[in-house]
C-alpha positions, 0 to 999 in steps of 0.5 A, a space after each residue: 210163413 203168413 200171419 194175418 190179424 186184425 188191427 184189434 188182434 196187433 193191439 192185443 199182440 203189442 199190448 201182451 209184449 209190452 206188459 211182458 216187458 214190464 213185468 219182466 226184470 230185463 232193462 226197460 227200453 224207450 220205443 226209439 231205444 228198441 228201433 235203434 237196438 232192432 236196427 243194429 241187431 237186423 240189418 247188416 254192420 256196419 252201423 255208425 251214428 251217423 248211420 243211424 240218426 240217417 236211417 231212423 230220421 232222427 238228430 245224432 245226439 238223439 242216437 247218442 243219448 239212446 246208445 249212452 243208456 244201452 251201452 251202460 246195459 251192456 247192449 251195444 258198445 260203440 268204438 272209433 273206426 280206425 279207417 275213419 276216426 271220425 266215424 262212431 261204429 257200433 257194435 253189437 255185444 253178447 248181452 244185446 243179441 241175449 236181449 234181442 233173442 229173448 225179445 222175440 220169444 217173448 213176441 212168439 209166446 204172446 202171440 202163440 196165446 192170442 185168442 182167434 
């Protein structure tokens, strides 16, 4: 399946989502609070800290700062590796595949309403 938009259109699509977002009771999160849920959520475990201050480009205490707040939601939980322990492994819960899941029906709903 190919979607094909205008830059005018993505904005529209992004603008819905976000409003969507606002509007709904589920928790707010920053923009690198959703790449980091995103990244755990749509790329292969395992995912650690490290990991991801690597592949987000980002410093480990910015990673542990976001993990901090979506942990307290109930969205990733994060444990010692036990081959490893000075490895953080974070992992995924039911509340954040929930989340993600809800995300991205909220994305084809706006965009299923997006004038052509």
């Amino acid at each position: 399946m190919s979607i094909s938009l205008r830059p005018s259109q993505a904005l529209q699509l992004w603008q819905q989502v976000t409003l969507s977002e606002v509007r709904d009771d589920a928790p707010d999160l920053t923009m690198r609070q959703m790449a980091i849920l995103l990244t755990i959520y749509l790329e292969r475990p395992p995912h650690t800290v490290r990991g991801l201050a690597a592949r987000l480009q980002v410093t480990k205490p910015v990673i542990t700062r976001a993990l901090d707040t979506m942990g307290r939601l109930k969205l990733v939980s994060r444990h010692r590796d036990e081959r490893d322990r000075r490895n953080v492994l974070v992992k995924r819960t039911v509340e954040g595949a929930l989340y993600v899941e809800r995300f991205g029906d909220v994305i084809i709903a706006q965009a299923l309403e997006l004038p052509i």
